[in-house]
Each structure stands twice: as structure tokens, then as C-alpha cells.
C-alpha positions in Angstrom: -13.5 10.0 -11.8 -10.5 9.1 -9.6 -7.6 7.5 -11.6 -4.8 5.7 -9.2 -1.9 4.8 -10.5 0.4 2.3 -8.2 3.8 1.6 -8.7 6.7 0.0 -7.2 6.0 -3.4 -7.0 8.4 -6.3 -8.7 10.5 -9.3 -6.9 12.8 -9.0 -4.1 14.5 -11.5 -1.5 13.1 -11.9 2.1 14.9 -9.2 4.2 14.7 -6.9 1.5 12.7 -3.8 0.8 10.3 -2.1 -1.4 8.5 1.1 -1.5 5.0 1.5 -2.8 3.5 4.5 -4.9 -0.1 5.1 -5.3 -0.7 8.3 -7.4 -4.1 9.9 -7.2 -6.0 12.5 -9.5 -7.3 15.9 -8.3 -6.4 16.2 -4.2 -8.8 13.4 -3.4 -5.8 12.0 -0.5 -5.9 15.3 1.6 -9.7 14.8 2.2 -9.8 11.0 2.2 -8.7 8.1 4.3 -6.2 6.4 1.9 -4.8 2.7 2.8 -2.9 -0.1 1.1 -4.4 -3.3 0.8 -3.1 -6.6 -0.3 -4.5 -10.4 -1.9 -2.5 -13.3 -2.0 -3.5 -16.1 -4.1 -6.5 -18.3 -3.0 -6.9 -15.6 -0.2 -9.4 -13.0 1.4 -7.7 -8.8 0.1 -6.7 -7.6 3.8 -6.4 -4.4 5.4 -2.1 -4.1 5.2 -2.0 -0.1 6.6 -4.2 3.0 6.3 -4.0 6.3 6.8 -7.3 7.7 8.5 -8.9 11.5 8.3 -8.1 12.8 10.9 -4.4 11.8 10.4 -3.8 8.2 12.3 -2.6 5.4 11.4 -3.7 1.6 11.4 -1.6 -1.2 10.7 -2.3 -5.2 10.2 -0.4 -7.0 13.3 1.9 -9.0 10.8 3.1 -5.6 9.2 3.5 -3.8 12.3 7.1 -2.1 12.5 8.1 -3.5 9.2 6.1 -1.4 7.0 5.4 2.0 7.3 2.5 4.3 5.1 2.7 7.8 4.4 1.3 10.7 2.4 2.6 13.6 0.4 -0.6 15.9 0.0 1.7 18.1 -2.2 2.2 15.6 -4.8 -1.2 13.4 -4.5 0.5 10.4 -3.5 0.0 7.3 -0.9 3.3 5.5 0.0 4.3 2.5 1.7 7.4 1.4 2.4 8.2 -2.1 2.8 10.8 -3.3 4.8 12.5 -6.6 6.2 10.0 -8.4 3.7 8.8 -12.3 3.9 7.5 -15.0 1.9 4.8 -14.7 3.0 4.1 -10.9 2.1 3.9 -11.9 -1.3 0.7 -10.9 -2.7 -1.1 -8.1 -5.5 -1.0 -4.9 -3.3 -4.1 -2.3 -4.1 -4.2 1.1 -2.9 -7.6 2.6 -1.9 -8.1 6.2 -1.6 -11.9 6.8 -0.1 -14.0 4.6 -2.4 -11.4 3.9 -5.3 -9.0 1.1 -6.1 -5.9 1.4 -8.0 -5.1 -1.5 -10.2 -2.6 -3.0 -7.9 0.7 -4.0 -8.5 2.5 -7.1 -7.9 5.0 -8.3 -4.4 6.8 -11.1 -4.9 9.4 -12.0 -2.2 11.6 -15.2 -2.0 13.1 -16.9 0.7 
């Protein structure tokens, strides 16, 4: 079974940044699409950025050219870094790497 293990979350001030980890078991993010997902409270989870298999990238029009997701094959592990964050980014971020969901890890920005 695939373990994920995110990381990186915690509380920050708008404008700031944060950079997500998502470490994953066996090599299951060089043969998988892997994206970041997040759930705000009283909200839907939504599609934040993904990395697809045949290497592009999709992002979710509020997070475009703010954040940015990556992958190191080497080292098993999704990334997204965060950057000139919002209020309103605030939300439990999940990482998903083919069919599995990390445990997610909390955002909290304040204005």
C-alpha cells in the first residue's frame, strides 16, 4: 500500500510563502500523475495543481503564477510551493499520487 506523508503546512501572513512536501512510498510519482489538492471549511476539495504523465502541468485559475508544483523522482516526493499567499488560500491541502491521499496538512494564512 502507498503511504504519503505531507509536510510543510503551518500559519503564515498573506504575502508570505510556504512550500509543500508530499513523500511517497516505492517510486509510485514517476509512473503516476501526482497533484495537490485543497478543502476549506464548509467547502467542495478542489483541484489546486497537478502534475500529469506525460509531464504537464495544470493549475486552478486562482493559483495560477503564485504557486508552482514539482517533482523530484529521485527522492519520491511531490512539491508545491506557495507563494504571495491569501486569506483566502487557507484550507487542509491533500496530496494525491494516482489513486492515494496523503493525510493533508494544514494552510492557514492571515490578512
Amino acid at each position: 500500500q502507498v503511504q504519503l506523508v505531507e509536510s510543510g503546512g503551518g500559519l503564515v501572513q498573506a504575502g508570505g510563502s510556504l512550500r509543500l512536501s508530499c513523500a511517497a512510498s516505492g517510486s509510485m510519482i514517476v509512473f503516476n500523475t501526482v497533484g495537490w489538492y485543497r478543502q476549506a471549511p464548509g467547502k467542495e476539495r478542489e483541484l489546486v495543481a497537478r502534475i500529469i504523465r506525460g509531464g504537464g502541468t495544470n493549475y486552478a485559475d486562482s493559483v495560477k503564477d503564485r504557486f508552482t508544483i514539482s517533482k523530484d523522482n529521485a527522492k519520491n516526493t511531490v512539491y508545491l510551493r506557495m507563494n504571495s499567499l491569501k486569506p483566502e488560500d487557507t484550507a487542509i491541502y491533500y496530496c494525491l499520487v494516482g489513486a492515494n491521499w496523503g493525510q493533508g496538512t494544514q494552510v492557514t494564512v492571515s490578512s
